[in-house]
C-alpha positions in Angstrom: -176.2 -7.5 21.6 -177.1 -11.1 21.2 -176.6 -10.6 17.2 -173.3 -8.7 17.6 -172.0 -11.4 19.7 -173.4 -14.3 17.0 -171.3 -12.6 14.3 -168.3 -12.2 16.7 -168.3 -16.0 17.1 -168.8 -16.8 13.7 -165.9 -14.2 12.2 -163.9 -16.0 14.9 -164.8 -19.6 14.0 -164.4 -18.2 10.7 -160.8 -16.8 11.5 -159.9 -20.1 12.7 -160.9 -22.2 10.4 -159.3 -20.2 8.1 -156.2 -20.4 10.1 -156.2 -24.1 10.0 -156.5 -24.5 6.2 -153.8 -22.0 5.7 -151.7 -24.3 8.1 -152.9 -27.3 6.8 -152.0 -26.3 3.3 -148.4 -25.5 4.0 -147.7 -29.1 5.4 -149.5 -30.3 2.4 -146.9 -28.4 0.4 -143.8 -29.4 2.5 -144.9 -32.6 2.6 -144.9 -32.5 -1.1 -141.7 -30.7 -1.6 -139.7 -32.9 0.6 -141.2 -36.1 -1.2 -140.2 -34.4 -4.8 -136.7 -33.0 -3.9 -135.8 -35.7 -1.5 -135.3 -38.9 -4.0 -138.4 -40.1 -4.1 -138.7 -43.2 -6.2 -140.5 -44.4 -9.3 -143.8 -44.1 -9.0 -144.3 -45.2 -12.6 -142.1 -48.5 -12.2 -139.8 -49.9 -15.6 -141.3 -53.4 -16.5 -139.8 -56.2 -15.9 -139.8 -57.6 -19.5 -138.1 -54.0 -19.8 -135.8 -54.5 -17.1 -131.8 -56.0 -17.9 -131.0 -59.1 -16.9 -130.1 -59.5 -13.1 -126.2 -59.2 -13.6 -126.0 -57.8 -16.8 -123.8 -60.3 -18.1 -122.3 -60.9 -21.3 -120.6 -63.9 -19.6 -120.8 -65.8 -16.2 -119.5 -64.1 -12.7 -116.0 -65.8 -12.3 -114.9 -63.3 -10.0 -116.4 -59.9 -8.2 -114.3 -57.1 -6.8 -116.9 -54.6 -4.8 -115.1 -51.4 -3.6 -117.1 -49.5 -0.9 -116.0 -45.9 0.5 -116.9 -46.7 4.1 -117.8 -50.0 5.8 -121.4 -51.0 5.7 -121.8 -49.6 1.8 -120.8 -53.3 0.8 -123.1 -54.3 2.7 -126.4 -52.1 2.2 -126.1 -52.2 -1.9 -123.9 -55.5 -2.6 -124.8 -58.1 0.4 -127.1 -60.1 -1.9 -124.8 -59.8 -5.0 -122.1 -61.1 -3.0 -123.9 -63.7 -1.6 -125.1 -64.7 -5.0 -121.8 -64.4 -6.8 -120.4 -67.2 -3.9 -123.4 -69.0 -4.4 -122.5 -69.9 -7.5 -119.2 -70.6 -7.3 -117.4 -67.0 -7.7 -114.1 -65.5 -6.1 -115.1 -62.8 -4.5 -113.0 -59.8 -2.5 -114.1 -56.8 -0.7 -112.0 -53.5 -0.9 -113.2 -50.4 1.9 -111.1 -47.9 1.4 -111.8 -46.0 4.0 -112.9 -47.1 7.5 -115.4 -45.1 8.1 -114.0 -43.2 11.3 -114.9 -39.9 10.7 -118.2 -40.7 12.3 -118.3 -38.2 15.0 -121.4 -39.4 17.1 -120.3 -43.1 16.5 -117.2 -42.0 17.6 -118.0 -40.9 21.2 -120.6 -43.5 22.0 -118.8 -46.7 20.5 -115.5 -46.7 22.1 -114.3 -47.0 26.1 -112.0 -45.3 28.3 -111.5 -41.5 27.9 -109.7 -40.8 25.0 -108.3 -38.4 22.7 -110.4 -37.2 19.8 -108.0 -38.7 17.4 -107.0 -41.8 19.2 -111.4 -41.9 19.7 -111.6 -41.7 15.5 -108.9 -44.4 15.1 -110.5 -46.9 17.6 -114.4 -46.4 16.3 -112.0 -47.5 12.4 -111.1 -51.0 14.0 -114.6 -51.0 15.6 -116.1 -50.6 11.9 -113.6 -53.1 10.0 -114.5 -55.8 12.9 -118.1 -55.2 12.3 -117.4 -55.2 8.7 -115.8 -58.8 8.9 -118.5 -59.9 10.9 -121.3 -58.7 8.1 -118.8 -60.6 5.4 -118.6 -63.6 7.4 -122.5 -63.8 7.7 -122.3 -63.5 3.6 -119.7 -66.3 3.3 -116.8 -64.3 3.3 -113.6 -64.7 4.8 -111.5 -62.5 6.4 -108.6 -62.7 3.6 -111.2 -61.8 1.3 -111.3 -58.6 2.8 -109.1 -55.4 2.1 -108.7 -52.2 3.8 -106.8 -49.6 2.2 -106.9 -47.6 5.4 -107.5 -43.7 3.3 -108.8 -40.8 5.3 -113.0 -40.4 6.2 -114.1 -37.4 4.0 -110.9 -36.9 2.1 -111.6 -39.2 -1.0 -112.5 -35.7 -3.2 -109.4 -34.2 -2.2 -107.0 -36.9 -2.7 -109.2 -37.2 -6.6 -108.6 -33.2 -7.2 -106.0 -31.5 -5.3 -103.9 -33.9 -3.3 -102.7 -36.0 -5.9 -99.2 -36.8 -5.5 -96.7 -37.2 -2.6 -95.7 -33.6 -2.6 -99.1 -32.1 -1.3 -100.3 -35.2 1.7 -104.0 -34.9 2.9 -104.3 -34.8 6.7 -107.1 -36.3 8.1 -109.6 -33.7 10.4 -110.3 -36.5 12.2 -107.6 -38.9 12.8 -105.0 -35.9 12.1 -102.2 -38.0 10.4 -101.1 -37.7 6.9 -100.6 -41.5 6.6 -103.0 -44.7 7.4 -102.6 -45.1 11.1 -103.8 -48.5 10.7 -101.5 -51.6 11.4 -103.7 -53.8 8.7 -103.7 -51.6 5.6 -103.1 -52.6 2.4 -100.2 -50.7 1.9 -98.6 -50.4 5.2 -98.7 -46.2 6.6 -100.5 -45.6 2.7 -99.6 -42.1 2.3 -103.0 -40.0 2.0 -102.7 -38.4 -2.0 -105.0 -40.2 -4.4 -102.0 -41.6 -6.6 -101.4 -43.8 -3.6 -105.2 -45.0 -3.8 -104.5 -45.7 -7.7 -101.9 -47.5 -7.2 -103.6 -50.0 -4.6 -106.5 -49.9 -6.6 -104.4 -51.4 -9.6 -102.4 -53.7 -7.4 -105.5 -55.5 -6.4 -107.2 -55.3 -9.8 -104.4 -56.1 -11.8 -103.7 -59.4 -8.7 -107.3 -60.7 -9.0 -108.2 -60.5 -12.1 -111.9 -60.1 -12.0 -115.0 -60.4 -14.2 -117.1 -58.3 -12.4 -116.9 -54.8 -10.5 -119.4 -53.0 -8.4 -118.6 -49.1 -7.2 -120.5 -46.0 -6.0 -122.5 -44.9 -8.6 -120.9 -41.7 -10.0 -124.2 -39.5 -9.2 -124.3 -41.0 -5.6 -124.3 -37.1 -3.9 -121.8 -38.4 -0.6 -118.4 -37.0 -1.2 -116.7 -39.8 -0.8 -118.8 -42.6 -3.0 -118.6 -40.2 -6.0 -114.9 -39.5 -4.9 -114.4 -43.4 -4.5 -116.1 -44.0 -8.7 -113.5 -41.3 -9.6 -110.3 -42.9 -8.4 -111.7 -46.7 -9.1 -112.3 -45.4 -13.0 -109.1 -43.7 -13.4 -107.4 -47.2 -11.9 -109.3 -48.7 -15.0 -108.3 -46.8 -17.9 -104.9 -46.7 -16.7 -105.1 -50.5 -16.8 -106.7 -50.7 -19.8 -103.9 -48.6 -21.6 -101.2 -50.5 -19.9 -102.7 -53.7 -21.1 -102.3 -55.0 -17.6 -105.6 -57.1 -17.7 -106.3 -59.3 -20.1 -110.3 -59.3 -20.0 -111.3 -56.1 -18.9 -114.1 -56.6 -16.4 -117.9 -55.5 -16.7 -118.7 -52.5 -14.2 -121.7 -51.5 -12.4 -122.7 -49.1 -10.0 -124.6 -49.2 -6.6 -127.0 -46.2 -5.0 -126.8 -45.4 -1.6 -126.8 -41.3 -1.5 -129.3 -39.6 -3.1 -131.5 -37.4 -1.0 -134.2 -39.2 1.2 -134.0 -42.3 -1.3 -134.6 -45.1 -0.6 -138.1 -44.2 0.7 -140.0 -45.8 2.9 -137.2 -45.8 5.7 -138.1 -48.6 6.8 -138.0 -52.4 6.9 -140.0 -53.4 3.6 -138.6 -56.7 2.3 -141.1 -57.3 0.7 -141.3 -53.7 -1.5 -139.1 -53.2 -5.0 -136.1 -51.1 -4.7 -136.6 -48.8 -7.6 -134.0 -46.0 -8.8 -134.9 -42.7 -7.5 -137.1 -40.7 -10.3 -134.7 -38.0 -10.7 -132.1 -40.8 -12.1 -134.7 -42.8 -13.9 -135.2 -40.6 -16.3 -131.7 -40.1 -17.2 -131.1 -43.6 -18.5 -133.4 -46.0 -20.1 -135.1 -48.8 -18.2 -132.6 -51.8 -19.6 -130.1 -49.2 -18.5 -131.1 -50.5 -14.7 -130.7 -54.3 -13.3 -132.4 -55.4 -10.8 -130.8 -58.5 -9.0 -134.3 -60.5 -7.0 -133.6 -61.5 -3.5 -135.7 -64.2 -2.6 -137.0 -64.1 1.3 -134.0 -66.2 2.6 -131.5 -63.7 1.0 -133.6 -60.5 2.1 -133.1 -61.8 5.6 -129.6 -62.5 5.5 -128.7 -59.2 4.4 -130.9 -57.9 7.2 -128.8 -59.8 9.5 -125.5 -59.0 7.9 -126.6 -55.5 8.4 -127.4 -55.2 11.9 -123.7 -56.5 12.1 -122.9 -52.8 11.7 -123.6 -52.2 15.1 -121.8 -48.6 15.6 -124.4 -47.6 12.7 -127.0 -49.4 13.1 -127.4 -47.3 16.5 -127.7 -44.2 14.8 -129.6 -45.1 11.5 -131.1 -48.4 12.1 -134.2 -47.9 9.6 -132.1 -46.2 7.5 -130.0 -49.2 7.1 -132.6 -51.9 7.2 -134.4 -49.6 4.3 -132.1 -51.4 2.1 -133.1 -55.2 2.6 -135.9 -54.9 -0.6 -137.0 -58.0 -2.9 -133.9 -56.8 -5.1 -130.5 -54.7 -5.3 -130.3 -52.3 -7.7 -127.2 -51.9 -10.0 -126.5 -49.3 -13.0 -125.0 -49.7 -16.0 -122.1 -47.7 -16.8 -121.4 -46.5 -20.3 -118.8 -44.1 -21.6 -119.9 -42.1 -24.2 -118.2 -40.7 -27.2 -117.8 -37.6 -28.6 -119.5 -36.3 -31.7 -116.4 -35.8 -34.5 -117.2 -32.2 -36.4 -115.9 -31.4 -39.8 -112.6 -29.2 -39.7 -113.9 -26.2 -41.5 -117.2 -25.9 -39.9 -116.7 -26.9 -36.8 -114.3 -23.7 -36.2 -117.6 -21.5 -37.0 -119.6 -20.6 -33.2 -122.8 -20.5 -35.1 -122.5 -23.9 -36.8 -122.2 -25.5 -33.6 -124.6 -23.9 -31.9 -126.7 -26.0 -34.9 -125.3 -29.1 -33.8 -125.8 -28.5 -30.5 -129.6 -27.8 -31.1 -129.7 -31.5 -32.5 -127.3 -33.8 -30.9 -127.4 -36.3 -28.2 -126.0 -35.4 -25.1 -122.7 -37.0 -23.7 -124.2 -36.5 -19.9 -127.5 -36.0 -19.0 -128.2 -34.6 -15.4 -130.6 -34.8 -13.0 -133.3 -32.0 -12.6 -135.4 -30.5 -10.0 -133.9 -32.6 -7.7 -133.2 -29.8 -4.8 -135.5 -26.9 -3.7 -132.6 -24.8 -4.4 -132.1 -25.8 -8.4 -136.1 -25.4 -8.4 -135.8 -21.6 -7.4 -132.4 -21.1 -9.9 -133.1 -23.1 -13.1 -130.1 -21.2 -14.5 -127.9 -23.0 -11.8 -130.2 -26.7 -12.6 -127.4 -28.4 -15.4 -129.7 -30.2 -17.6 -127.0 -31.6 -20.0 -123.5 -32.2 -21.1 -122.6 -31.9 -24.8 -119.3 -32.7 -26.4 -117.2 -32.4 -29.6 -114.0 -32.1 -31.2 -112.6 -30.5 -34.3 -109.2 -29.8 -35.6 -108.1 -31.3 -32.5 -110.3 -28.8 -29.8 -112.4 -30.7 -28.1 -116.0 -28.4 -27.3 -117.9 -29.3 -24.1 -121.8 -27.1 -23.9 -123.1 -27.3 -20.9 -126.7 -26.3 -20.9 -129.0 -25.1 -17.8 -132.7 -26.1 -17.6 -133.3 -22.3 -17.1 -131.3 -19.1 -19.0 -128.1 -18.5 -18.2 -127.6 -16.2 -15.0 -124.8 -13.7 -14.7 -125.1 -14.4 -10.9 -124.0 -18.3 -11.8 -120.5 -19.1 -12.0 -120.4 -22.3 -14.7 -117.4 -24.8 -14.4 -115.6 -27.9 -15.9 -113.4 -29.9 -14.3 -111.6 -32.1 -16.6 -108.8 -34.8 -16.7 -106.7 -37.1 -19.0 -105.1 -40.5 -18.3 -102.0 -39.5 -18.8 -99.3 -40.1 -16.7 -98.4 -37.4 -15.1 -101.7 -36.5 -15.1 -103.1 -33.4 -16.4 -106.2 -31.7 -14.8 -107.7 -28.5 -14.4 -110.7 -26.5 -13.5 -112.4 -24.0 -16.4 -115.0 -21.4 -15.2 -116.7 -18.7 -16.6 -118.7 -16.8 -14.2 -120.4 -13.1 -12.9 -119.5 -10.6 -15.4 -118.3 -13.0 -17.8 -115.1 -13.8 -16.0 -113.0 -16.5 -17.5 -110.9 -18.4 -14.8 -108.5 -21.6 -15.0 -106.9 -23.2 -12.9 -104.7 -26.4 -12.2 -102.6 -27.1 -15.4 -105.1 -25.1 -17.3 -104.3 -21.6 -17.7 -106.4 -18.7 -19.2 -104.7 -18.4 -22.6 -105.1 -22.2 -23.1 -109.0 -22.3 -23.3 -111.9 -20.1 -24.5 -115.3 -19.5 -22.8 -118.6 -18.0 -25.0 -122.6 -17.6 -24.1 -123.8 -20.2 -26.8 -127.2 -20.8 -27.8 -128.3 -23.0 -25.3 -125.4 -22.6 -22.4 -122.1 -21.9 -22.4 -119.1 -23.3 -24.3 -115.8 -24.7 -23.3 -113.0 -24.8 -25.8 -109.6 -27.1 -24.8 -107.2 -27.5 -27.4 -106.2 -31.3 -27.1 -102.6 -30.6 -27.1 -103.0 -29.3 -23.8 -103.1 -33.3 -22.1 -100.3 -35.4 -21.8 -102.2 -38.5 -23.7 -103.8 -41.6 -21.9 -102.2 -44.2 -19.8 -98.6 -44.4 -19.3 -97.5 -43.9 -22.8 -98.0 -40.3 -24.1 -99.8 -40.6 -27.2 -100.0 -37.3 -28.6 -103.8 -36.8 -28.1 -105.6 -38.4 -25.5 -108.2 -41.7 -26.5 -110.4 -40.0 -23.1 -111.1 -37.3 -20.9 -112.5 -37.6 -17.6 -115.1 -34.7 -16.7 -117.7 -33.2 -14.6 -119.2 -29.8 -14.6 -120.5 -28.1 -11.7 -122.8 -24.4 -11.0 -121.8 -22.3 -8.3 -123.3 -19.4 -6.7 -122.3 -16.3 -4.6 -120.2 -17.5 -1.5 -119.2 -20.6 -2.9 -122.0 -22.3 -2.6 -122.2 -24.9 -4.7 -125.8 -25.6 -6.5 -125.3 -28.6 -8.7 -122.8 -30.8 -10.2 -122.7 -33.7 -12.7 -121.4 -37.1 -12.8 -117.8 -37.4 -13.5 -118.0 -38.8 -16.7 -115.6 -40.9 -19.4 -115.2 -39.3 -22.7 -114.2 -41.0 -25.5 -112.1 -39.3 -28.4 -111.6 -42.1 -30.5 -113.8 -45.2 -31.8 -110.8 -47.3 -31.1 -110.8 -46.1 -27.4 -112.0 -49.4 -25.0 -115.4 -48.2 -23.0 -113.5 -49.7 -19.5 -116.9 -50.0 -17.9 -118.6 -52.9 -20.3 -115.7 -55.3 -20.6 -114.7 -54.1 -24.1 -111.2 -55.4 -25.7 -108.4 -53.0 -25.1 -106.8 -50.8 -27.4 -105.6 -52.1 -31.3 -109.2 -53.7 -31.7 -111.2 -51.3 -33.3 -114.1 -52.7 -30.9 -115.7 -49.2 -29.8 -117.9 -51.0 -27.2 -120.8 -48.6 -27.9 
């Protein structure tokens, strides 16, 4: 008995041991999955001798224009830049185009009285652009320096792709008006469709004239800060082509979206705010500027931030996560398509050989969500474009094979005025759809080698800018997966494609059309 009982305990302790490892091991792996598909950042850092200079400049900061989606975005990514730019003797203005009162817990815990959910949404908006004053102020800022367009929480993607114009308004879920029911917007009761936005945009652009811009980064994954880059670019190139401006400005983009980043969440002033891995490796290391904060400027921003009370209440370390030894910027680049001889470049198989051997127009980020880790054939991996005889080819190619359970789309736009856009998939069962001003017999869809082809005669755009040229000078694109139910899996960056070496690339300051200048 004694024995029996000895090997009872010791299958038991056994048992449970075993238990324990098993349990340890699958937090060792969660732990691990949630650092790798979360944003984690660099661990292998870019040099600083690799490293752009802080602002990028080809010339001094006379004047910076930030746009931020929500109040508090200036703030978190631009507090120090700002702060810099007045430092040495910039104009600087703030635009928010929304304010940020589609917050549903700040909602309910910032305002007082009892009332209506709308009415509740539309107080917590003059709650945020008081706080955002107060963060300015702090910065050296004055209230005039300040705009708020006063556009719908949440709604900047619709206004970019389906409510465009006057005849189809966007209507707040929060607020529930169709116009800005704030007394101190830009444009007074701004009509929510995205032209409206354009126009302000342009209004303020073309009014103060400035060097520099800083906007959501175009892979930033919140709705509205990729929504935001969308409308902000088109403003540009429509400038550009109207020759409003006389020196285009320099562009960058600020991060504050992308999946757990920036990690530690917490106060770390004294750490490096590096780009999150995923996005590192899609540009090269001078491709990122890194702007120093001295300790002084680290805890200014800190206080600017906390000025975001309604926030800061929710996501305090979150917030302060931001206040680092720098602020990170990306450069913006619009890349140009590859120009494909006449004769060959009708023949599938010849471009599948170019395609083999070019150099991608976007590059996407990969393994960046559990989900694109279990469907490679959903994970983009890159963009490719070309024209010839006036077709213009976009490849988009999966890390994985292609799926027949994966529906594959572009989205793509011109300049033109009115503008033309329209959504291309091919999906299950090789199912061509289009949509928008696109229509079925306008484009072609094939399996290529690597992914699967797009064909869009150029014909089918109105031209860039205001004047309707016969073929565009750029397109504006993105391309996203879907799966069953909807569900989208991954989408890219919208992205400026040039057509022509004598089209301007509006995000590095490059002269404006009739140069010859390519800015590449």
């Amino acid at each position: 008995m004694p024995v029996i009982r000895g090997a009872f305990i010791q299958h038991n302790i056994a048992k449970g041991v075993g238990k324990i490892a098993r349990r340890l091991l699958l937090v060792v792996v969660i732990v691990l999955l949630a650092y790798h598909f979360t944003g984690y950042p660099a661990i292998l850092r870019p040099r600083p001798d690799r490293t752009s200079s802080p602002w990028l400049t080809e010339r001094p900061v006379e004047s910076l224009l930030v746009f931020a989606p929500h109040p508090d975005d200036e703030t978190l990514g631009c507090a120090g830049a700002i702060a810099r730019a007045l430092d040495q003797g910039a104009r600087v203005r703030v635009v928010l185009v929304t304010n940020g009162d589609g917050s549903h817990t700040a909602a309910h815990t910032s305002g007082k009285g009892r009332l209506l959910a709308p009415a509740r949404y539309v107080s917590l908006g003059c709650i945020r652009q008081d706080e955002t004053l107060a963060a300015l102020a702090l910065l050296g800022l004055e209230p005039d320096d300040t705009f708020f367009l006063g556009y719908p929480d949440g709604g900047m993607p619709a206004l970019w792709a389906d409510c465009w114009d006057y005849t189809n308004l966007f209507s707040s879920r929060y607020t529930r008006v169709n116009t800005s029911p704030y007394s101190n917007s830009f444009t007074p009761n701004a009509p929510y469709f995205g032209l409206s936005v354009v126009d302000d945009i342009c209004t303020i652009i073309r009014t103060f004239g400035p060097s520099h811009i800083l906007l959501p980064h175009p892979n930033d994954t919140h709705p509205d800060h990729w929504g935001t880059f969308a409308l902000v670019t088109y403003a540009l190139q429509r400038l550009a082509h109207e020759q409003e401006i006389q020196t285009p400005p320099e562009v960058l983009a600020y991060l504050i979206h992308r999946g757990d980043w920036p990690i530690p969440r917490l106060y770390s002033p004294r750490q490096p705010l590096d780009p999150p891995n995923t996005l590192l490796r899609l540009l090269l290391p001078n491709e990122w500027a890194y702007l120093p904060l001295a300790s002084g400027d680290c805890a200014q921003k800190r206080l600017a931030i906390l000025e975001h009370r309604s926030q800061a209440a929710i996501m305090r370390m979150y917030m302060l996560s931001f206040v680092r030894s720098n602020e990170l910027f990306a450069v913006l680049r619009s890349p140009m398509a590859a120009q494909l001889p006449v004769r060959q470049g009708r023949s599938p198989a010849y471009r599948d050989r170019h395609w083999q051997t070019a150099e991608p127009a976007i590059w996407d980020p990969q393994d960046d969500t559990l989900t694109r880790l279990l469907g490679s054939g959903a994970d983009l991996r890159a963009v490719y474009a070309a024209i010839s005889d006036s077709v213009l080819y976009v490849m988009a190619e999966p890390r994985g094979r292609l799926s027949s359970s994966i529906r594959y789309i572009l989205d793509i736009s011109d300049f033109g005025s009115p503008r033309t856009m329209g959504t291309v998939s091919y999906g299950p069962k090789h199912t061509l759809r289009a949509s928008g001003d696109l229509r079925p017999d306008d484009v072609q869809v094939r399996r290529a080698a690597n992914g699967v082809e797009f064909a869009i005669p150029l014909s089918v755009f109105h031209g860039s800018g205001a004047t309707s040229q016969a073929t565009p000078g750029a397109v504006f694109l993105a391309v996203r997966t879907m799966i069953p139910g909807n569900i989208l899996v991954d989408r890219t960056g919208w992205t400026v494609l040039r057509l022509s070496e004598d089209e301007p690339d509006i995000f590095r300051g490059t002269p404006v059309l009739g140069t010859g200048h390519s800015g590449r």
